[in-house]
Chimera marker file (.cmm) of the C-alpha trace (Angstrom):
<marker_set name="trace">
<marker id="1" x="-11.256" y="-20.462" z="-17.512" r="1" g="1" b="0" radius="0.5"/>
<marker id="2" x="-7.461" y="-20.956" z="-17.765" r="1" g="1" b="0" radius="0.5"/>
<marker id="3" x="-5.307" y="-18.407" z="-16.219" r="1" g="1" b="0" radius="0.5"/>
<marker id="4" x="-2.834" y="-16.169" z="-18.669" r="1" g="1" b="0" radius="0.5"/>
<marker id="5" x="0.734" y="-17.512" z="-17.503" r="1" g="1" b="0" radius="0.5"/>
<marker id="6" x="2.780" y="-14.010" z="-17.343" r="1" g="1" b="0" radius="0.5"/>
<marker id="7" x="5.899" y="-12.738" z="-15.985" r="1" g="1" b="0" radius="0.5"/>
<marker id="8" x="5.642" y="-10.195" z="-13.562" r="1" g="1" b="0" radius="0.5"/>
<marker id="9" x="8.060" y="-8.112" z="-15.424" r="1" g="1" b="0" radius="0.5"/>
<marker id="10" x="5.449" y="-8.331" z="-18.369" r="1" g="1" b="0" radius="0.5"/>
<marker id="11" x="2.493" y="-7.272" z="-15.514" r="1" g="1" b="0" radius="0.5"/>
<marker id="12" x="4.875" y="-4.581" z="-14.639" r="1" g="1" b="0" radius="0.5"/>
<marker id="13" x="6.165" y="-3.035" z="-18.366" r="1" g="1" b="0" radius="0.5"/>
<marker id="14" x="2.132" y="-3.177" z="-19.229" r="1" g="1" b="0" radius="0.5"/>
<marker id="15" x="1.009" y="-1.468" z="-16.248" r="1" g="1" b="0" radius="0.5"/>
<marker id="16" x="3.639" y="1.584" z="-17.318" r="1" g="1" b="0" radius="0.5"/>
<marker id="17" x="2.772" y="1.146" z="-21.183" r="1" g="1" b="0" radius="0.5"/>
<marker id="18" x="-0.994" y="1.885" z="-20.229" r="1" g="1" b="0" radius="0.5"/>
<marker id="19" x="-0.226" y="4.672" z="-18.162" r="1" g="1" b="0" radius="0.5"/>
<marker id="20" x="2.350" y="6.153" z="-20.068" r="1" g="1" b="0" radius="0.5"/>
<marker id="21" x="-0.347" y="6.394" z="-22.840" r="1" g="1" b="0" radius="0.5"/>
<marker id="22" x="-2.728" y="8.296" z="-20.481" r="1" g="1" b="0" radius="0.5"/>
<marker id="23" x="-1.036" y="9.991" z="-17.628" r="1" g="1" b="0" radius="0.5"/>
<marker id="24" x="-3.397" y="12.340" z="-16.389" r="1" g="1" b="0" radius="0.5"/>
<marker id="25" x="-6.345" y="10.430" z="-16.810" r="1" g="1" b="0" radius="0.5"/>
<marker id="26" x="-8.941" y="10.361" z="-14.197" r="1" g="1" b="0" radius="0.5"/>
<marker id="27" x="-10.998" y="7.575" z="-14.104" r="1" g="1" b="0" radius="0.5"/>
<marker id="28" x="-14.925" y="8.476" z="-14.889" r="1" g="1" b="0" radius="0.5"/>
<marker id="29" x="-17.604" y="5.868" z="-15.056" r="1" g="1" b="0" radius="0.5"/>
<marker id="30" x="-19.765" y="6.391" z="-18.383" r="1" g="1" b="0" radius="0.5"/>
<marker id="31" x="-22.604" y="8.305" z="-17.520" r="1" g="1" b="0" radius="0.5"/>
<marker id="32" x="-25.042" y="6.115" z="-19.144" r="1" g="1" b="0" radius="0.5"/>
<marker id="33" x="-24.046" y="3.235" z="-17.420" r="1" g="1" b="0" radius="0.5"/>
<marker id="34" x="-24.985" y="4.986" z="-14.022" r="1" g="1" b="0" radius="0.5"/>
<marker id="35" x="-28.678" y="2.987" z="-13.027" r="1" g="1" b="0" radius="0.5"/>
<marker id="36" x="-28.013" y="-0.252" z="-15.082" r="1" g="1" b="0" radius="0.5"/>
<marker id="37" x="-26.886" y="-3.863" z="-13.172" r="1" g="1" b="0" radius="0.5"/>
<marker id="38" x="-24.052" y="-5.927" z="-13.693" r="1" g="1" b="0" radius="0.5"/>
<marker id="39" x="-24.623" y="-9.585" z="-12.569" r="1" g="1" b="0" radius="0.5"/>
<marker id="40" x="-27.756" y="-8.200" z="-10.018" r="1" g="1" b="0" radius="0.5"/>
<marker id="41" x="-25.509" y="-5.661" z="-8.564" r="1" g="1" b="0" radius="0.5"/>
<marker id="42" x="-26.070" y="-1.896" z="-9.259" r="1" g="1" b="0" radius="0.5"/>
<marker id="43" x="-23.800" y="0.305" z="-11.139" r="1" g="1" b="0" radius="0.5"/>
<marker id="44" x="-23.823" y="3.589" z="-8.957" r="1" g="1" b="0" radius="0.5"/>
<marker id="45" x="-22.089" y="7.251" z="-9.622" r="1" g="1" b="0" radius="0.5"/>
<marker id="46" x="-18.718" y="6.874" z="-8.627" r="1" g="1" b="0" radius="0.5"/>
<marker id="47" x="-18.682" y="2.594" z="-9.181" r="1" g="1" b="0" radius="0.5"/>
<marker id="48" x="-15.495" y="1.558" z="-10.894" r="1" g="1" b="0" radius="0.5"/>
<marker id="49" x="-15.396" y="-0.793" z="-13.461" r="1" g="1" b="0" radius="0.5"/>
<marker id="50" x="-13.100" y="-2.874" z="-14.994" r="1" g="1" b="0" radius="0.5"/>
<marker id="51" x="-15.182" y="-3.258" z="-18.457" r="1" g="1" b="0" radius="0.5"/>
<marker id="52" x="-17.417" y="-0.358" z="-19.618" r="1" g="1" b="0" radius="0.5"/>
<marker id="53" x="-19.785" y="-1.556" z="-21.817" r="1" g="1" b="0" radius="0.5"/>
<marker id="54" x="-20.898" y="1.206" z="-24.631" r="1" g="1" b="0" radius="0.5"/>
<marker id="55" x="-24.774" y="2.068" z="-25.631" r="1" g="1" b="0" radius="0.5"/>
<marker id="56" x="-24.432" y="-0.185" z="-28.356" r="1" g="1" b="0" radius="0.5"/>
<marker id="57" x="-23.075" y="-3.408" z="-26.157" r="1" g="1" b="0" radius="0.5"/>
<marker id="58" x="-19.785" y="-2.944" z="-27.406" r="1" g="1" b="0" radius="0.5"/>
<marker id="59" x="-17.054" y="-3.202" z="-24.432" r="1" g="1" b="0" radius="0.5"/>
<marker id="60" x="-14.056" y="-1.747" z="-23.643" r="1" g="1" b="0" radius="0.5"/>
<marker id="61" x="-11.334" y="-1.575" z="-20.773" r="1" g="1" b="0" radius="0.5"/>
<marker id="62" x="-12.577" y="0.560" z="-17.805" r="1" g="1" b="0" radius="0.5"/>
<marker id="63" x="-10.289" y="1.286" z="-15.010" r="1" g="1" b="0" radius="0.5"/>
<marker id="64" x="-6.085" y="0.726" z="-15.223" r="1" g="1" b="0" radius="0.5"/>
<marker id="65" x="-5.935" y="-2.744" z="-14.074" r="1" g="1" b="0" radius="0.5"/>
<marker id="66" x="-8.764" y="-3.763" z="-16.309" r="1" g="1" b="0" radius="0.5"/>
<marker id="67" x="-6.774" y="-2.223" z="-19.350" r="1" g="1" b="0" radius="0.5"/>
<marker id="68" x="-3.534" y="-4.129" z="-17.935" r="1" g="1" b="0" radius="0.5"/>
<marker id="69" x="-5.532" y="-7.272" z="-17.646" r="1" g="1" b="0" radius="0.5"/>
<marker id="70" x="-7.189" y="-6.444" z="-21.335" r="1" g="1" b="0" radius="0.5"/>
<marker id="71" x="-4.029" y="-6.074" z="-22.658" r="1" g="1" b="0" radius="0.5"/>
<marker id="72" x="-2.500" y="-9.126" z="-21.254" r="1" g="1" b="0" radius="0.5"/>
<marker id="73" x="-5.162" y="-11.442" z="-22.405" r="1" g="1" b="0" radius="0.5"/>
<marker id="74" x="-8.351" y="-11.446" z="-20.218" r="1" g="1" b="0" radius="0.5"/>
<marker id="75" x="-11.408" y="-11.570" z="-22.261" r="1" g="1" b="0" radius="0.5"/>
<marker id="76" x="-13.469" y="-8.939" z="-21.666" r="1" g="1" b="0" radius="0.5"/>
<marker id="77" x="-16.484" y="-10.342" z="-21.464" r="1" g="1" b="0" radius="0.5"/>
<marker id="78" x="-16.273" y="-12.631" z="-18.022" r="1" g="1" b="0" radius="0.5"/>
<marker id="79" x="-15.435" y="-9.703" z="-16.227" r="1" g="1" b="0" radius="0.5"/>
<marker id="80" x="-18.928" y="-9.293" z="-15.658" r="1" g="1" b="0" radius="0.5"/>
<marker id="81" x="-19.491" y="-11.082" z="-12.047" r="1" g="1" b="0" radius="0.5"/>
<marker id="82" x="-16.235" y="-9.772" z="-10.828" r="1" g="1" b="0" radius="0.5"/>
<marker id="83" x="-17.606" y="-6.103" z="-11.249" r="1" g="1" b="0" radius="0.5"/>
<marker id="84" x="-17.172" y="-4.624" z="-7.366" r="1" g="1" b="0" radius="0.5"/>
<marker id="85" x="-14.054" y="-6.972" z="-6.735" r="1" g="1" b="0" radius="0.5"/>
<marker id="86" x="-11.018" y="-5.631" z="-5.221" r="1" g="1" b="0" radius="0.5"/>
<marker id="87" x="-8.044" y="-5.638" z="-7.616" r="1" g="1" b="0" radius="0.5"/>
<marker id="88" x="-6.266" y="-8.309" z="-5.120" r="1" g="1" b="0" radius="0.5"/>
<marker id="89" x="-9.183" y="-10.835" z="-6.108" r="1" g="1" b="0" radius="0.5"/>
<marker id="90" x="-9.188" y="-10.384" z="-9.444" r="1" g="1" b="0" radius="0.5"/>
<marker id="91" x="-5.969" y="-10.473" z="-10.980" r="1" g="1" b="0" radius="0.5"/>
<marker id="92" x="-5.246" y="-13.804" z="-9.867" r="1" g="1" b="0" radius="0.5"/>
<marker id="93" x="-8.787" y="-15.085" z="-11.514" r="1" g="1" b="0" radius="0.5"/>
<marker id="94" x="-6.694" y="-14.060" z="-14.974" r="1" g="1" b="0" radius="0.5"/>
<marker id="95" x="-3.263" y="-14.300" z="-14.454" r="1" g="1" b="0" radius="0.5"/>
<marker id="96" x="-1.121" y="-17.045" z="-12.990" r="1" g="1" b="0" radius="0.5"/>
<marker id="97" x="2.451" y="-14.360" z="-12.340" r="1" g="1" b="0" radius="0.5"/>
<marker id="98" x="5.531" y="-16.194" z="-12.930" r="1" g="1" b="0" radius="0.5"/>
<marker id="99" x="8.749" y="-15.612" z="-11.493" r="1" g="1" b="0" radius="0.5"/>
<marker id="100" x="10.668" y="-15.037" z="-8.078" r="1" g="1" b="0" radius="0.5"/>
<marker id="101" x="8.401" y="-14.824" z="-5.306" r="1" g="1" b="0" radius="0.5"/>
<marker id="102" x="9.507" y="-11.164" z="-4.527" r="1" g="1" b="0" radius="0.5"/>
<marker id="103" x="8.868" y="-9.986" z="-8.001" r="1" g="1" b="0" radius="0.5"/>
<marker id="104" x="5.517" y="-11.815" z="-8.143" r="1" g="1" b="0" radius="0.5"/>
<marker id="105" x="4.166" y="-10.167" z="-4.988" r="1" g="1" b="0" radius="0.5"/>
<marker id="106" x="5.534" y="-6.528" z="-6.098" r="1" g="1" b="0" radius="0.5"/>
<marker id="107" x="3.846" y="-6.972" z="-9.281" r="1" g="1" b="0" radius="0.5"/>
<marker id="108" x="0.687" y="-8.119" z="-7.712" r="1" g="1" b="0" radius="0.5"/>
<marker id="109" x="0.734" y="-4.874" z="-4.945" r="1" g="1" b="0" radius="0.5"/>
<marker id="110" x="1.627" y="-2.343" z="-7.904" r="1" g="1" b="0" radius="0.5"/>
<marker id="111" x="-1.736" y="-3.712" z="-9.538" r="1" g="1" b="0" radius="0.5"/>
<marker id="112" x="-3.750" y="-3.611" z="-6.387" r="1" g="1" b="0" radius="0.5"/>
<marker id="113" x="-1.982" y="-0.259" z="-5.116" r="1" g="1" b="0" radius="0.5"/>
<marker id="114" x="-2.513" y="1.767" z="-8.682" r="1" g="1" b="0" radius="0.5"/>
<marker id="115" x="-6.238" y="0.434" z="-8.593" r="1" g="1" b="0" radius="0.5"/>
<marker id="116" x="-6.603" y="1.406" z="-5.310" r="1" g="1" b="0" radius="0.5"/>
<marker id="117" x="-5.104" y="5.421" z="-5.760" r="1" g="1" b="0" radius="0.5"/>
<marker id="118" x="-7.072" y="5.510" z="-9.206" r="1" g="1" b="0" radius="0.5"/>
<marker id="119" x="-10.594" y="4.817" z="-7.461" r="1" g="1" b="0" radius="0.5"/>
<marker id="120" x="-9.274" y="7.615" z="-4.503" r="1" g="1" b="0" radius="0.5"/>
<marker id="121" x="-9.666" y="10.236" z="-8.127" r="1" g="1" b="0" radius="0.5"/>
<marker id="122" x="-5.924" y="10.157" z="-8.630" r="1" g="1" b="0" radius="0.5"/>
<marker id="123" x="-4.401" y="10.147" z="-11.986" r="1" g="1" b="0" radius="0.5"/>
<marker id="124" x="-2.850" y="6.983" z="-13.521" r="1" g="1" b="0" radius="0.5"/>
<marker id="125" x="0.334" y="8.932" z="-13.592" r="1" g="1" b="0" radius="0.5"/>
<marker id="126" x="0.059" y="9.860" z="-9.517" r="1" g="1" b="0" radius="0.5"/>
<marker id="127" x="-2.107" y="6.061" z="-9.327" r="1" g="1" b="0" radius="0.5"/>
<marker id="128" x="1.953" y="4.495" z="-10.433" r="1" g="1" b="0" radius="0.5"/>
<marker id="129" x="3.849" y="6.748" z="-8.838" r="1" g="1" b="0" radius="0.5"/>
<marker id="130" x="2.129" y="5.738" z="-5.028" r="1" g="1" b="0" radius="0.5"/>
<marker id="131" x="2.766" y="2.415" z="-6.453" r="1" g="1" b="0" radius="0.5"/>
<marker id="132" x="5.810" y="1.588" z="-7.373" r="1" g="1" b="0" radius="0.5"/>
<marker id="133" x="6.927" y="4.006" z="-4.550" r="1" g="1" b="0" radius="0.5"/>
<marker id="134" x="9.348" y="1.809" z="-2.357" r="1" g="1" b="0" radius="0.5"/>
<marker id="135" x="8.741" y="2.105" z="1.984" r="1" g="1" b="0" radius="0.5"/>
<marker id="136" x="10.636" y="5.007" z="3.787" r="1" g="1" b="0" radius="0.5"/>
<marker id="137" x="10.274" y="7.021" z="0.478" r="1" g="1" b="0" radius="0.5"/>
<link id1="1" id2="2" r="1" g="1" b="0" radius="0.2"/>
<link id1="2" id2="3" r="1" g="1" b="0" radius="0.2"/>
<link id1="3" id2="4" r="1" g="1" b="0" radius="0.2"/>
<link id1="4" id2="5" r="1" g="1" b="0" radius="0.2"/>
<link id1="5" id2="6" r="1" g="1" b="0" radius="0.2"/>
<link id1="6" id2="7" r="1" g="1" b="0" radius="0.2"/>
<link id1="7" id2="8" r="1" g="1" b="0" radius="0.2"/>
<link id1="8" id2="9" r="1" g="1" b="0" radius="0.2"/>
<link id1="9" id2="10" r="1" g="1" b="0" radius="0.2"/>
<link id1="10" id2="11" r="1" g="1" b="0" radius="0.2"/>
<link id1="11" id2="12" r="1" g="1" b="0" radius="0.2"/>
<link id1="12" id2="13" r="1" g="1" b="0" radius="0.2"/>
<link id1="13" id2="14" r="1" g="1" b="0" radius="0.2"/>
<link id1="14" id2="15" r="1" g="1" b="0" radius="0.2"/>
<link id1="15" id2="16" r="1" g="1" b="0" radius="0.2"/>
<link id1="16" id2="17" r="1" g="1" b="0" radius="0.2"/>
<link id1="17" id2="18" r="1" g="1" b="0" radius="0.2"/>
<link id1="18" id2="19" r="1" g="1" b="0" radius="0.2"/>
<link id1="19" id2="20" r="1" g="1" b="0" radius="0.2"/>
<link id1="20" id2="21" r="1" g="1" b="0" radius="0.2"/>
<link id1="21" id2="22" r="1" g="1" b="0" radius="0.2"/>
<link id1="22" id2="23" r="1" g="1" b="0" radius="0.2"/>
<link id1="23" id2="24" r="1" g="1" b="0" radius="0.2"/>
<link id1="24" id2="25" r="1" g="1" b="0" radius="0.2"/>
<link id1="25" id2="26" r="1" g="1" b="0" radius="0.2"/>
<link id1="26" id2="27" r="1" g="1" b="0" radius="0.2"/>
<link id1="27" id2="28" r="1" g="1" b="0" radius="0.2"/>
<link id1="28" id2="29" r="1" g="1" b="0" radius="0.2"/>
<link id1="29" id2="30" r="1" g="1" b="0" radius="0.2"/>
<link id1="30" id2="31" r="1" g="1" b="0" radius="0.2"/>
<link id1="31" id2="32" r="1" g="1" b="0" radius="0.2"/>
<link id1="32" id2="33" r="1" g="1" b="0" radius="0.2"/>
<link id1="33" id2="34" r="1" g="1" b="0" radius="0.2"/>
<link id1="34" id2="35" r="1" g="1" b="0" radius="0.2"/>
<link id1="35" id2="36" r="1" g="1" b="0" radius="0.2"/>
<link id1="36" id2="37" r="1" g="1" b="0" radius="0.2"/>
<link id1="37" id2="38" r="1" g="1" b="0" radius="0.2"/>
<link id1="38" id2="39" r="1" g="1" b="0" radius="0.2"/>
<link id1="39" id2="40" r="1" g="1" b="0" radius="0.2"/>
<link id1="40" id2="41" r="1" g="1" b="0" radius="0.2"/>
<link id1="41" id2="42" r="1" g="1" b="0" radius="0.2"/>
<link id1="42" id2="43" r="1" g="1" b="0" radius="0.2"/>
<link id1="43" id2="44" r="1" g="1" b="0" radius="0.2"/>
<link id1="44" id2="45" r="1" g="1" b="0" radius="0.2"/>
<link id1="45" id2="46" r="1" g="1" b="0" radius="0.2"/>
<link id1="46" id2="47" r="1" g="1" b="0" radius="0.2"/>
<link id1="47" id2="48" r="1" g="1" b="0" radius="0.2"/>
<link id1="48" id2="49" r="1" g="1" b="0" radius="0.2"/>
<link id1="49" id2="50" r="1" g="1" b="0" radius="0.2"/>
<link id1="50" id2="51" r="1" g="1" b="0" radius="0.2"/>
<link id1="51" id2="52" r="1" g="1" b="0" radius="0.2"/>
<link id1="52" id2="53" r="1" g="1" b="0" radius="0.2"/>
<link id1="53" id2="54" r="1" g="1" b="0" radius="0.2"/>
<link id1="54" id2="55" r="1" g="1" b="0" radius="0.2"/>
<link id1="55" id2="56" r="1" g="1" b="0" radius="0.2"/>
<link id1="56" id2="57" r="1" g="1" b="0" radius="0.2"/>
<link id1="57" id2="58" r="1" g="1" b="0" radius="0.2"/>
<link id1="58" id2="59" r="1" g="1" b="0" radius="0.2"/>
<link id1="59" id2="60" r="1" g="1" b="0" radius="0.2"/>
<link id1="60" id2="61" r="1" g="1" b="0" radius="0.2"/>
<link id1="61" id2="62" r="1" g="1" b="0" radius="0.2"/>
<link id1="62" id2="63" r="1" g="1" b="0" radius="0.2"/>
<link id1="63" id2="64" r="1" g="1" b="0" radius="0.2"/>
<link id1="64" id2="65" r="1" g="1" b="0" radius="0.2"/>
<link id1="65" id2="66" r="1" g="1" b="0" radius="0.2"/>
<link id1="66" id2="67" r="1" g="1" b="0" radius="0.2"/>
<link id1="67" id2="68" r="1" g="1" b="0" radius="0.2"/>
<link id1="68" id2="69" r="1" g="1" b="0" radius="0.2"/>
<link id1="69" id2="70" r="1" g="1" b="0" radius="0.2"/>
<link id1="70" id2="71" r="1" g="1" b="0" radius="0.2"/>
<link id1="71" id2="72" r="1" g="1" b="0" radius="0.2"/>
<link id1="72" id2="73" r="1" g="1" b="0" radius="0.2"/>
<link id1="73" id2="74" r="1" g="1" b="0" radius="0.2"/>
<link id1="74" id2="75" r="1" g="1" b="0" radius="0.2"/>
<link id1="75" id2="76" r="1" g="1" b="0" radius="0.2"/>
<link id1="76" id2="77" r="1" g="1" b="0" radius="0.2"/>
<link id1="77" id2="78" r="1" g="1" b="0" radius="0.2"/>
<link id1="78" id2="79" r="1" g="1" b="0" radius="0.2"/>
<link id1="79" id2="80" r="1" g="1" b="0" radius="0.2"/>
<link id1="80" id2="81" r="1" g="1" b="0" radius="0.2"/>
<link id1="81" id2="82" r="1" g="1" b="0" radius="0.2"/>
<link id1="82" id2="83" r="1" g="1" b="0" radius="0.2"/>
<link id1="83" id2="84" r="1" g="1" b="0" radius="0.2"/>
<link id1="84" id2="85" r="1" g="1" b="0" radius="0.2"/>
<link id1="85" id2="86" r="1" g="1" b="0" radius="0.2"/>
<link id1="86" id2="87" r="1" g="1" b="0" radius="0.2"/>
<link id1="87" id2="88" r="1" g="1" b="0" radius="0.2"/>
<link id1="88" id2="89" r="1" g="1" b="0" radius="0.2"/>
<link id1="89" id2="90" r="1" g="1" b="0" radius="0.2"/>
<link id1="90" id2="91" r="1" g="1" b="0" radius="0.2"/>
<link id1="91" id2="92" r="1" g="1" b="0" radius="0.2"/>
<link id1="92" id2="93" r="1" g="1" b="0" radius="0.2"/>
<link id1="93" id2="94" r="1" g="1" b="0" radius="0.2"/>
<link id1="94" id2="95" r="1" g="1" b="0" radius="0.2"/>
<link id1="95" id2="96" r="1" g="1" b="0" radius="0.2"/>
<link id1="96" id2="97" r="1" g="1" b="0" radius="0.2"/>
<link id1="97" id2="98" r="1" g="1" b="0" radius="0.2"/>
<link id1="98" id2="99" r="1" g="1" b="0" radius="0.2"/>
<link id1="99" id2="100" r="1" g="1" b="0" radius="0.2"/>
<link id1="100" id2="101" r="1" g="1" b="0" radius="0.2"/>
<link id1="101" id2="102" r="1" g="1" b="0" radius="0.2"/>
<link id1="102" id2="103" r="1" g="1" b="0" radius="0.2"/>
<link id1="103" id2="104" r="1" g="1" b="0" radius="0.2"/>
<link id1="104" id2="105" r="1" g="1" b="0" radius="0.2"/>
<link id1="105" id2="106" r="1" g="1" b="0" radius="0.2"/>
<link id1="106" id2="107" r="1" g="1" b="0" radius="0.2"/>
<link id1="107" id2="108" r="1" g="1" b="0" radius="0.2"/>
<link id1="108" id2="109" r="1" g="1" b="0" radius="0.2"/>
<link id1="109" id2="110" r="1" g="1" b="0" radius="0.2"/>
<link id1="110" id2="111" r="1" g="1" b="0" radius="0.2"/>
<link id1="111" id2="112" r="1" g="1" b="0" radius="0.2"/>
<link id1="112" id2="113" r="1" g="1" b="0" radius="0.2"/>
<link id1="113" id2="114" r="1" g="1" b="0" radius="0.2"/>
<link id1="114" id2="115" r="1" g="1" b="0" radius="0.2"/>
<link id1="115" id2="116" r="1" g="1" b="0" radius="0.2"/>
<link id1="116" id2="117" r="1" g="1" b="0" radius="0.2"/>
<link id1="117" id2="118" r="1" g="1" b="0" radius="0.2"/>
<link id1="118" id2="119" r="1" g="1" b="0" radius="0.2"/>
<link id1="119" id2="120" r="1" g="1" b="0" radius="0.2"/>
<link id1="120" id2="121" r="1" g="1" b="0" radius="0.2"/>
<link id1="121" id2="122" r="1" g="1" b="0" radius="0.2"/>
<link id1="122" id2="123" r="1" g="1" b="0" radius="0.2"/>
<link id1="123" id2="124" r="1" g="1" b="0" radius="0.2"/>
<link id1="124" id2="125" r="1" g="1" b="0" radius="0.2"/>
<link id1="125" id2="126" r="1" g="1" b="0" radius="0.2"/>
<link id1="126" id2="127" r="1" g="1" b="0" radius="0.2"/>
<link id1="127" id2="128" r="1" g="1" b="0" radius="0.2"/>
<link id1="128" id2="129" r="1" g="1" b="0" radius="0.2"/>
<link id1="129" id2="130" r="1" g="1" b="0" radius="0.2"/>
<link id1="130" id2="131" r="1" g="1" b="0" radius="0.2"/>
<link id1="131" id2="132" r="1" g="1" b="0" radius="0.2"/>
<link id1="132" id2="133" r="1" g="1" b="0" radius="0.2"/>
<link id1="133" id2="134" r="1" g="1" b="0" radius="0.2"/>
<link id1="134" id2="135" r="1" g="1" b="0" radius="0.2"/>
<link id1="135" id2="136" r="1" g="1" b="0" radius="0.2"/>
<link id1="136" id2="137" r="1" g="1" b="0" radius="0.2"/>
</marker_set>
């Protein structure tokens, strides 16, 4: 699969568009997909995915960096053996981040650092704010 060639200002302005357009969402796996597999590997109560996949097979965006990734380009549907990854492995299997080295690696630890404070039950709004929050603040 070819990578999505994006700046990391892009990775950045989509990771605030998505959140801006659901701050105080809390991340909640669909009940019905609680007991099913993904690639062999067992979707348990409190799993985070980056694809939810509805009754009827349709999918959808799950968790923030899957709807930044969505939105950038990644096809939803070879997200599938990634399912369990850590943000910091995934991204790059999508997106090749173009740009100074400093803004490519803050893009990259905004993605990994709001996926990380959404699966600890915070809000996308609180997920950004941890962040993009700079050291000593």
């Amino acid at each position: 699969m070819q990578r999505i060639s994006v700046p990391a200002s892009k990775v950045k302005e989509t990771l605030r568009a998505v959140v801006a357009e659901r701050p105080d969402y809390v991340y909640e796996l669909p009940a019905h997909m609680v007991g099913t597999t993904l690639d062999g590997v067992p979707v348990t109560e409190g799993s985070c995915l980056y694809v939810h996949t509805a009754e009827d097979g349709t999918r959808s965006p799950g968790c923030l960096v899957g709807h930044v990734l969505a939105r950038l380009g990644a096809p939803l549907e070879k997200f599938e053996p990634l399912e369990g990854t850590g943000a910091c492995n995934v991204v790059p299997v999508f997106l090749d981040i173009t740009g100074e080295p400093d803004d490519v690696r803050e893009a990259e630890l905004e993605l990994v650092y709001a996926q990380c404070e959404q699966d600890g039950e915070a809000t996308w709004a609180d997920a950004l704010e941890v962040a993009t929050r700079k050291p000593g603040e």
